[in-house]
N, C-alpha and C positions, 0 to 999 in steps of 0.2 A: 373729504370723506364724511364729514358731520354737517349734518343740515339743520339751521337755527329754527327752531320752531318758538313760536309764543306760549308761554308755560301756565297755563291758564290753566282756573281751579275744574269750571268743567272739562275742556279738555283731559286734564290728568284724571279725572272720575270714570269718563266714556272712554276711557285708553284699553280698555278689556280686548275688547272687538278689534280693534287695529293692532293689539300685539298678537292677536293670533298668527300672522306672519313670520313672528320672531319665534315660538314656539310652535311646532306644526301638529305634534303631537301631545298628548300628556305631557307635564314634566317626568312624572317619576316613570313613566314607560319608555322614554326616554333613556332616562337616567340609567333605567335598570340594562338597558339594550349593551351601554358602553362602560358603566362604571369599572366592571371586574375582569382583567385576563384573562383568558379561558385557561383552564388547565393545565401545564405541560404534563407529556407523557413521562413515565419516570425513566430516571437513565441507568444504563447497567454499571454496576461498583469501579469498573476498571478505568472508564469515563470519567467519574468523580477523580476515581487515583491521577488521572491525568492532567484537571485542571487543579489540585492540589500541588501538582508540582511547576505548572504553570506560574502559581500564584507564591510560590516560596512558602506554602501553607498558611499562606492570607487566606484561608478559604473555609466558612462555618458555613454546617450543615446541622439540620435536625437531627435535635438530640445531642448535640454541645452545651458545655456550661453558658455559652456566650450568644445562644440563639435566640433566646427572648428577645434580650433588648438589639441585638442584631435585625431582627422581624418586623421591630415595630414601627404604626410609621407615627407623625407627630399627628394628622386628623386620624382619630380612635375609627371614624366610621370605616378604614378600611382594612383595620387591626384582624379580620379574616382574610385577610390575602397571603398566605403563608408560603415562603419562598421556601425552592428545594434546595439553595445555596447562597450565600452572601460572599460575595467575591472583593475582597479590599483590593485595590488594586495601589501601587507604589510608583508607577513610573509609566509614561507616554507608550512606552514598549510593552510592558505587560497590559495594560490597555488593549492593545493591537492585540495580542495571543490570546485573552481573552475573547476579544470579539471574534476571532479566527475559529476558538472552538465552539462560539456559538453557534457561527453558520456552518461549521463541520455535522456538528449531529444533530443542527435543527433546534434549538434550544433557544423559549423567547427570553428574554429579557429587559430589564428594567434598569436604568439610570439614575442613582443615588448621590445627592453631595446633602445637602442638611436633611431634605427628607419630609420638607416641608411643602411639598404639592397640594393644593387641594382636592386636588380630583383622584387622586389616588395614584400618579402618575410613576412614585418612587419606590410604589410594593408591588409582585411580579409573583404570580403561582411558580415562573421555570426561576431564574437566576437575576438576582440581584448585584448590580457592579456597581460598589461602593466607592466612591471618591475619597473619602474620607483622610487619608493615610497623604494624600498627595496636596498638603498644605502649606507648603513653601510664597513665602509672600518676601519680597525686596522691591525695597525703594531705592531707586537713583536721583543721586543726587545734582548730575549735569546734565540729565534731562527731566528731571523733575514728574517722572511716570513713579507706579509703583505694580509691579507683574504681581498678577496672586494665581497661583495654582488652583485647578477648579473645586479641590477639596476643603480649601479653608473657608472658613464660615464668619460670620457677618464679622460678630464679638473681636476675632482673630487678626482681619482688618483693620477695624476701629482701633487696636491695638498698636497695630503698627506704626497705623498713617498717626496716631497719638504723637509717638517716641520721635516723628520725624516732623512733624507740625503741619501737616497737611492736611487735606479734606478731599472728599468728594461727594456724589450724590449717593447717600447709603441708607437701607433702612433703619427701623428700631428695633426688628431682632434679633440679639445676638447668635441665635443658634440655626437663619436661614443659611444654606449655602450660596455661597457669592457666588457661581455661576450660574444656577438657577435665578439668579434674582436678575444679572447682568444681560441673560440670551431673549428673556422676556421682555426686557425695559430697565428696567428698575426705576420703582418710583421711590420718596421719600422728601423731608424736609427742605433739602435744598435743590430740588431740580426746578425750581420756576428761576432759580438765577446760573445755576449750573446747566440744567439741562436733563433729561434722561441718565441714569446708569450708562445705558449703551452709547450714549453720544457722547460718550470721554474714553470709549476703547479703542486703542489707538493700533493694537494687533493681537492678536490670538492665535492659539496654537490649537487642532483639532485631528482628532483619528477617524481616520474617514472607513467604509463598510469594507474597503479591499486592505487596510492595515496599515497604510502609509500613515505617517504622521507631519501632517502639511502647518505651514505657517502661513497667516491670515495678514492683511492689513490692504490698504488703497492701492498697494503698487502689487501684491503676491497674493496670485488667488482671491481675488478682486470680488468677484460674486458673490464667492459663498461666506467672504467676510463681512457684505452686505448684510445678507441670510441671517449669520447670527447675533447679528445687531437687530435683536426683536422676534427673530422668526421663532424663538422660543426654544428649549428642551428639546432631549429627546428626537428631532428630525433629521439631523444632517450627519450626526457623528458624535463620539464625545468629545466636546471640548475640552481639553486638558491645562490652560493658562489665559491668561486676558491680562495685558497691558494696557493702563488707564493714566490717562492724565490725571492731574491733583489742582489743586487752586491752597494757596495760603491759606491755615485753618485759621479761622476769626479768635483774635485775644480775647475780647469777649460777645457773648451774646445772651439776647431776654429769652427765657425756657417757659413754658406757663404751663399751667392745666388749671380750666377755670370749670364750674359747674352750678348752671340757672335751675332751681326748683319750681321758680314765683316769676308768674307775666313769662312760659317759656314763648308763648308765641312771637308777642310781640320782639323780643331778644331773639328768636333764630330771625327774623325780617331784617331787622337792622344787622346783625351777625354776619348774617352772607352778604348783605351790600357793603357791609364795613372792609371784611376781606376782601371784597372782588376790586375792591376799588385802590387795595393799597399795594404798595411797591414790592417788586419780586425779590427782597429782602423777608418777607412773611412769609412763611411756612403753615400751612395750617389743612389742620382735621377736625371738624365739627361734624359731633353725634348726635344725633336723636334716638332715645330709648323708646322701648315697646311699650307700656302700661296696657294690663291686663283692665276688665271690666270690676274685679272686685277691690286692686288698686283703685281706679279711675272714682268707685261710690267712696273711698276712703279719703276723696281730693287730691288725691298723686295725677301731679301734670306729669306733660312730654318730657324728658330731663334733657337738656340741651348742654354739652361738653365740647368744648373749648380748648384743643393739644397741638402744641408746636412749639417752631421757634422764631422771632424776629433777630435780624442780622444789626443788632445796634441795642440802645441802652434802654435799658429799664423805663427810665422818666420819657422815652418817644415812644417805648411799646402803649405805654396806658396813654399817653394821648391819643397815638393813633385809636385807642379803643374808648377814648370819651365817649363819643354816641352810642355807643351800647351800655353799657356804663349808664349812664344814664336812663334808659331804659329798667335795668331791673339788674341787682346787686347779686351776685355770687351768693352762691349758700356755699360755696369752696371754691378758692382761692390762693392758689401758689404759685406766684410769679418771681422768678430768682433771675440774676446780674450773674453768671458763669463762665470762666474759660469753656471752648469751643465743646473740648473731647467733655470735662467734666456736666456740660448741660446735655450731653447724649446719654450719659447716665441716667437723669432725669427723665427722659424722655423714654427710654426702654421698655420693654415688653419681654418675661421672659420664656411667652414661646413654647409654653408644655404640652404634652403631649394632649387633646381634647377632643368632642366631638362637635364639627362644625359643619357649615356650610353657609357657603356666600356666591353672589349673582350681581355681576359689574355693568354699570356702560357708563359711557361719556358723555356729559353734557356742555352743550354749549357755552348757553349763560349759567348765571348764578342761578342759583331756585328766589323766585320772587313770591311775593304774599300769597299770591291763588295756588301755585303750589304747596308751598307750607304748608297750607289750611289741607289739603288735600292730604295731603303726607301725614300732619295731624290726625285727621279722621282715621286714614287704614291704622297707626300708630298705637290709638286708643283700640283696637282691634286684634292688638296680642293677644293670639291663645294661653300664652306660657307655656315654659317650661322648667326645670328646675337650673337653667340659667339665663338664657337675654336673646332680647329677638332688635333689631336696632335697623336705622339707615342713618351710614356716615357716607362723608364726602370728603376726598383727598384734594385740595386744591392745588388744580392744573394753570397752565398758560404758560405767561411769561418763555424764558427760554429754551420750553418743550416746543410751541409752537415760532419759532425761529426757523426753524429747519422745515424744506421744503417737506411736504408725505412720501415721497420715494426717497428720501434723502440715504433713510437705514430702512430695514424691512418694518421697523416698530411704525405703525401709519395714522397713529390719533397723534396729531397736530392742529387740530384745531379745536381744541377745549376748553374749556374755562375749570370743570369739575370731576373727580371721576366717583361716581355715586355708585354706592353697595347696599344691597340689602342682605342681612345677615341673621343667622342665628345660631344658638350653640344649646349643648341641651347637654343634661349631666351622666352617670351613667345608670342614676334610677332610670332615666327617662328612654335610655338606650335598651331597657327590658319593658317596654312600653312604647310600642311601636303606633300608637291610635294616639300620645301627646306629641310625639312628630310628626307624624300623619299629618295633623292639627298644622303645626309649626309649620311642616313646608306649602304648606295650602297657602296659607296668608303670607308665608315668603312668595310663593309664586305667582299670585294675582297681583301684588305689589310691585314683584319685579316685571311685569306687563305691564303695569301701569306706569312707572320709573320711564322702562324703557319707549315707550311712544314721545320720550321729547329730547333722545338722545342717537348716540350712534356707534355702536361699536362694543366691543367689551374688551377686557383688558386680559390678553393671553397669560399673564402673571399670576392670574386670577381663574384659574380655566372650571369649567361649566360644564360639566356632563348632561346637563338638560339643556342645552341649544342643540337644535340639528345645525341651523346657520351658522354656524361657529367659523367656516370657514372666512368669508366675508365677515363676521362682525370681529376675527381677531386681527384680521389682515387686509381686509377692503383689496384696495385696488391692487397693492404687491403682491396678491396670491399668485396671479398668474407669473411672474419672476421668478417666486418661489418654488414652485412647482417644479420649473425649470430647472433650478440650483439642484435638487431635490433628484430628477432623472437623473441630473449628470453626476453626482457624486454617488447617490445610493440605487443603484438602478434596479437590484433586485431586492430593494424594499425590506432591509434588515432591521433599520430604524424603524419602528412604528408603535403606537397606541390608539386608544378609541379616538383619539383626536389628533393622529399624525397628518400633515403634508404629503 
């Protein structure tokens, strides 16, 4: 699915012109086309009375003590999307009665477990069906799985698999929900030696658009178990459990976060060969900050950041990084020797509610020096905002690409990198819509430029300004998908601006 290209400084400069493909139209005309559900019609009082009792009075509505933060979602840009209901739902069955009264009176909705979609995916004008309440997670201990109901959330996990010594591939924030992170991929510190999220779910349980409540795995319902290994959110049903294998959580390992002020360039060249080159025991994220132009005359370089974790000890983490090291010394520097769970602590993010946007794909190789420099120049080229405009890269390979591309629906397997451009902006700046304006311009010609030496974007990550989204979250599985897609939900009750 990913085609290697050579990462050359002009190339990446002349990449305007050839991502026009990847973008067909505007970004933000785009954006604006699919970002927001349209409307629901409202519903008459008796209707509410109904799924009220549906819901065992799990059910807020406008003008409740508990609707604000029921409302909101964690990106602020889509904190106008104001739901006519927030449905907690408690059980696989109320699930099904919920979706049943949706398609009874026509009613859209939206799929909530942390909330943390970027695209907007978990706030809904009609009804909101919250996971939240359906948090039950157990670890067996004779088959060494641990089941987590779709409502519990990263933190919740980590907790568990803590108390029982286990691990698996998880992110760093604690307050994502685990199925949303799990139906996308899930990336994180340890999938270059684990694997994908999805590629350790071993069964799942799911409510499909007619109410059944079917169980998933290689031998039952075989497809659409396929499906939501990667095929994302929101398409098929809700998923209500996921059974994961574990791997023995490490007694200890090195946590770092390092940060270059002085000589960034030469330090990110050596950085990415240094990573690319070393054992899928290294976990790692390296940032590039934005620097505005009145930074830049004050001598503020690119700021080059350094976060993860190596599966082994302290004294091999820093040899492995001698050669950069050597290169140019930390203006900050904290690298600790930790049990497994206590260096996720470390490593944590906690996740607040903000206003962001971010633009993914997949790269091949590492970025090499003509890219850097390239990368540098757009870099120097922050507008600002009153918070950060960035391009980080989540280092792929290793035992993500093990597995064939059709293997699960998730189909980047052949990567080395998965590269974001990003920015977030405060909420001065959210009553200042000409310093976003600004902001998403230079995110967007950046991410055309990104994109011409890559392939694919990361549906975890979803993009309201692709039209190609299809193909670039799912390449060649679409057509499968699609398939799974007729047959479970055939009159199309699952859907958003970016459904299957």
């Amino acid at each position: 699915m990913t085609m290697h290209k050579s990462l050359s400084r002009r190339s990446f400069l002349a990449g305007s012109a050839a991502a026009a493909s990847l973008v067909m139209v505007p970004p933000s005309l785009a954006e604006t086309a699919i970002v927001a559900p349209a409307p629901a019609l409202p519903m008459p009082p008796d209707r509410w009375e109904t799924l009220k009792r549906l819901t065992a009075d799990h059910l807020v509505r406008p003008g409740d003590a508990s609707y604000a933060k029921a409302a909101l979602p964690n990106n602020l840009r889509f904190s106008d999307i104001r739901p006519q209901g927030v449905a907690y739902c408690t059980s696989p069955q109320m699930v099904a009665d919920v979706i049943s009264w949706c398609r009874d009176y026509d009613m859209p909705f939206a799929i909530r477990g942390g909330g943390h979609s970027y695209a907007g995916r978990s706030s809904h004008h009609g009804l909101v069906i919250d996971m939240r309440e359906m948090r039950k997670i157990a670890y067996d201990t004779n088959t060494q799985t641990v089941t987590v109901a779709a409502g519990a959330l990263n933190g919740q996990v980590y907790s568990a698999l803590n108390r029982a010594g286990r691990m698996i591939t998880h992110g760093r924030c604690p307050s994502v929900g685990a199925a949303g992170f799990l139906l996308g991929g899930g990336i994180g510190f340890n999938m270059r030696r684990l694997g994908m999220g999805c590629d350790n779910v071993i069964a799942s349980e799911i409510v499909t658009a007619d109410g059944r409540v079917l169980t998933l795995s290689e031998n039952e319902n075989s497809d659409l178990f396929w499906a939501i290994r990667g095929g994302a959110g929101g398409n098929f049903g809700v998923s209500t459990s996921f059974t994961i294998k574990t791997a023995p959580a490490d007694e200890r390992i090195t946590v770092f976060r390092m940060v270059w002020r002085e000589n960034t360039r030469d330090v990110a060249r050596v950085l990415f060969a240094t990573a690319d080159a070393a054992p899928t025991t290294l976990g790692s994220r390296i940032a590039l900050g934005g620097v505005t132009r009145e930074q830049a005359e004050r001598g503020r370089q690119v700021p080059v950041t350094l976060l993860g974790l190596f599966a082994g000890s302290q004294e091999d983490f820093m040899a492995l990084m001698a050669p950069v090291l050597a290169v140019g010394t930390p203006e900050f520097s904290d690298v600790q020797e930790l049990p497994y769970w206590e260096g996720q602590n470390f490593l944590s993010e906690p996740g607040a509610p903000a206003w962001f946007r971010e633009r993914s794909t997949f790269l091949p190789e590492a970025p090499d020096g003509d890219f850097i420099d390239a990368a540098f120049e757009r870099l120097y080229q922050w507008p600002g905002t009153g918070a950060h405009g960035d391009l980080f890269f989540f280092q792929t390979g290793g035992q993500i690409n093990a597995l064939a591309s059709d293997a699960t629906a998730f189909a980047h397997r052949n990567s080395r990198w998965l590269s974001v451009v990003g920015f977030s902006w405060s909420e001065d700046d959210a009553a200042r819509p000409d310093v976003v304006r600004r902001a998403s311009d230079w995110q967007d010609g950046f991410y055309q430029q990104v994109s011409t030496h890559g392939a694919g974007a990361f549906q975890n990550f979803p993009d309201n300004a692709l039209v190609d989204w299809r193909q670039r979250y799912y390449g060649a599985n679409l057509a499968r998908l699609e398939a799974v897609k007729a047959a479970v939900d055939p009159t199309n009750i699952f859907q958003h601006g970016q459904s299957i």
